[in-house]
C-alpha distance (Angstrom), angle and dihedral (degrees) to the residues before:
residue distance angle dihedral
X1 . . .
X2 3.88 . .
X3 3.62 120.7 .
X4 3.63 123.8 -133.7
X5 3.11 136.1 -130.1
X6 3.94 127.6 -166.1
X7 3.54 115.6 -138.3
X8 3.59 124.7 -154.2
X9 4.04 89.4 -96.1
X10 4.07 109.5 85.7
X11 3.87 106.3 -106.7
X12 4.13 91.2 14.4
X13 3.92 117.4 126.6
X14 3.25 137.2 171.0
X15 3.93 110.9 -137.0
X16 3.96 105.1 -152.8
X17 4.04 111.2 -171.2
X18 3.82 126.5 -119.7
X19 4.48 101.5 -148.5
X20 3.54 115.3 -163.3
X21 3.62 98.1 -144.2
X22 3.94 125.0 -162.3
X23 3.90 132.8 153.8
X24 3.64 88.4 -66.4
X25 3.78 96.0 64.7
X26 3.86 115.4 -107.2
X27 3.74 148.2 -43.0
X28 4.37 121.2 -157.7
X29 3.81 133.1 170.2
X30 4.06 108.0 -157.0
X31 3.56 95.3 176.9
X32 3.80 129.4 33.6
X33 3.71 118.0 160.0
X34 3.70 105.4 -133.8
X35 4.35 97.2 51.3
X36 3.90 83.2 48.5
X37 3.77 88.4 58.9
X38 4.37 77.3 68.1
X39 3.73 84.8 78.0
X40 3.73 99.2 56.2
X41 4.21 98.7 -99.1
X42 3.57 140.1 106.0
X43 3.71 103.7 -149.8
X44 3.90 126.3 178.6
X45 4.12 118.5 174.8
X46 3.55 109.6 -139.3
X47 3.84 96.4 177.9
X48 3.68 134.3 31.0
X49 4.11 130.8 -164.4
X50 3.62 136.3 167.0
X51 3.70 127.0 -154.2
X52 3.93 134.1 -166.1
X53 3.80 119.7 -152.7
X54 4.07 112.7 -158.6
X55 3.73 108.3 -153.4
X56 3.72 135.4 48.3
X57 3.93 110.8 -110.0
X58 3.39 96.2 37.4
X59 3.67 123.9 149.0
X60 3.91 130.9 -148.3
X61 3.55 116.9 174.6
X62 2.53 177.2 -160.1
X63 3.64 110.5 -23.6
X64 4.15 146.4 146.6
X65 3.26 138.9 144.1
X66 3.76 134.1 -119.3
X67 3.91 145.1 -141.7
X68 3.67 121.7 -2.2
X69 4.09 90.7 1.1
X70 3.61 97.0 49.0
X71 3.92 105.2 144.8
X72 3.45 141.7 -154.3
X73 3.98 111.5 -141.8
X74 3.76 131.5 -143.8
X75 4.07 106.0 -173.8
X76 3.68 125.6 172.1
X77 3.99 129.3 -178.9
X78 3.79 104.6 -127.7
X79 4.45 93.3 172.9
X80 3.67 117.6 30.1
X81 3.41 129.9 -12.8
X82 3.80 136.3 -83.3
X83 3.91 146.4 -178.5
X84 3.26 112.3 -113.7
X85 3.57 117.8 -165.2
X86 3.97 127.6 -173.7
X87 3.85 118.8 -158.8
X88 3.74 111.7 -163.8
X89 3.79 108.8 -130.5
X90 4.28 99.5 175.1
X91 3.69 119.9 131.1
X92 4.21 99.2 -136.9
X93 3.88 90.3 27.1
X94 3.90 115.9 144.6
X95 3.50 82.7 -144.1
X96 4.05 107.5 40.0
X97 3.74 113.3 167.4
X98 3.70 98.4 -5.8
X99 4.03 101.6 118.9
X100 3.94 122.1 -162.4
X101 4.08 122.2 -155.2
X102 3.96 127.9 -159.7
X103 3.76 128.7 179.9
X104 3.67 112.1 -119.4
X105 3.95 122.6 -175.1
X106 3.67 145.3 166.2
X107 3.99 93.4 -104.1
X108 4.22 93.9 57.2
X109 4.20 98.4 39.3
X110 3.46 85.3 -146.6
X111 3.83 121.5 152.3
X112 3.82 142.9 -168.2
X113 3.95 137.4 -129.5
X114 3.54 118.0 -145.9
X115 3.81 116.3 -167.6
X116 3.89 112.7 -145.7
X117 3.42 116.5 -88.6
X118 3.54 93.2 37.3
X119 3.86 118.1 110.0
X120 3.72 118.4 -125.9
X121 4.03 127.6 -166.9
X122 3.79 128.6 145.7
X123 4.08 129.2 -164.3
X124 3.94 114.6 -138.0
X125 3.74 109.7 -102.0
X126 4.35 87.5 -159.7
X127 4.04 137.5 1.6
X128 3.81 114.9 -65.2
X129 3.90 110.6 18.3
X130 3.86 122.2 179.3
X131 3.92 126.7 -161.3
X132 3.62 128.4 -178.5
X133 3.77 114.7 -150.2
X134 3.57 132.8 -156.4
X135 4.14 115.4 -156.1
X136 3.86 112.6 -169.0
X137 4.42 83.1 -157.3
X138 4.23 133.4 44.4
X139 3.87 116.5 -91.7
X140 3.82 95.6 -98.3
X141 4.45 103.3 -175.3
X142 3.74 94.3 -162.5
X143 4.08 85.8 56.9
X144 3.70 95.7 49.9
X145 3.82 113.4 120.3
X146 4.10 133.0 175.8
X147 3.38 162.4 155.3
X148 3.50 139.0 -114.9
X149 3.95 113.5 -108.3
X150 3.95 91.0 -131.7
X151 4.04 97.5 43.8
X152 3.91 104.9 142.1
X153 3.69 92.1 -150.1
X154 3.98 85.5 77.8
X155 3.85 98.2 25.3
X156 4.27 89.3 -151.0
X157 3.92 105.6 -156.5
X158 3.90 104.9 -137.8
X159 4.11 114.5 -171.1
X160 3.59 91.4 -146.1
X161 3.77 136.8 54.9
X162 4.34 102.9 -110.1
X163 3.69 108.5 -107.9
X164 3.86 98.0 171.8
X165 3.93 126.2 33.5
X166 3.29 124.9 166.8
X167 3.87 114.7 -117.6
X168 3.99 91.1 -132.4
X169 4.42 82.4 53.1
X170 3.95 92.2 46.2
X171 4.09 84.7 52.7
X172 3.69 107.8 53.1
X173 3.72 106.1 106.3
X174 3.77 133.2 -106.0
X175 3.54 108.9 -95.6
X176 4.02 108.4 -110.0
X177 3.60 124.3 -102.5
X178 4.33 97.8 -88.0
X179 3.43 97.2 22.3
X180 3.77 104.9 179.7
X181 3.81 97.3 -162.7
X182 3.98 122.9 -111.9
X183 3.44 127.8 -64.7
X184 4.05 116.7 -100.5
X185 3.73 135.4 137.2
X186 3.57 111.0 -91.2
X187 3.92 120.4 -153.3
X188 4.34 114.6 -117.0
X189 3.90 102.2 -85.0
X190 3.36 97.0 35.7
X191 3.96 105.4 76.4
X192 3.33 130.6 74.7
């Protein structure tokens, strides 16, 4: 069983694997629905996709979705390694606009849980990355929400110089001067 770790985002965890390792090599679950339920959620993935970023200093980000197909997001690194970072974008949220980042790679198995309504990106820490996400709702375009990589309201910290940015990711707006964060249904503990 994975253990989790809380981040400092409400509803954020990192999900570090246990591997039972023999002659063979090794053998790890880093998601199982039932010890999950430990953190206070009933998740269930209904669609899965895997991308794989060429070039070091790349960003992707930063992305959620909104409404009826908010998500919650399990991504793991599974070549390379990343920063992840997680902006949280909740109106009511204890911890509105305050963003958290973790390095995940293929060497440490480790993955993170992003409660809906919380943005997610990650730069490329070295040439071809690949993550595998999990999305607990459907890709739904016209629900698609963001925030620019650069905004100043959340002053993001990224280790490398961006070398690749997606013209959709250099578009989304600024957020406005007392931006209250988007409306979605928090679970009890994590509103203020």
């Amino acid at each position: 069983m994975p253990l989790h770790q809380q981040l400092g985002i409400a509803g954020a965890y990192v999900l570090t694997p246990e591997p039972v390792r023999d002659q063979r090599g090794w053998f790890t679950r880093y998601f199982c629905v039932d010890g999950f339920r430990e953190t206070g959620r009933d998740v269930r993935f209904v669609q899965f996709n895997h991308s794989c970023t060429s070039r070091q200093g790349t960003i992707r980000g930063m992305h959620l979705q909104l409404g009826d197909a908010a998500e919650d997001k399990l991504v793991r690194c599974i070549r390379g390694r990343v920063l992840d970072v997680l902006v949280d974008l909740r109106r009511g949220s204890a911890t509105l606009l305050r963003h958290v980042s973790v390095e995940l790679s293929a060497a440490d198995g480790r993955a993170v849980f992003i409660p809906r309504g919380v943005a997610h990106g990650f730069q490329s820490l070295c040439d071809n990355v690949e993550l595998l996400y999990h999305h607990s709702n459907y890709y739904t375009p016209r629900s698609e929400a963001g925030l620019r990589y650069d905004d100043p309201a959340v002053e993001i910290r990224w280790p490398l110089t961006a070398v690749d940015v997606s013209p959709k990711d250099r578009a989304w707006p600024l957020l406005a001067y007392g931006f209250s964060g988007f409306d979605v249904t928090l679970p009890p503990g994590e509103d203020g």
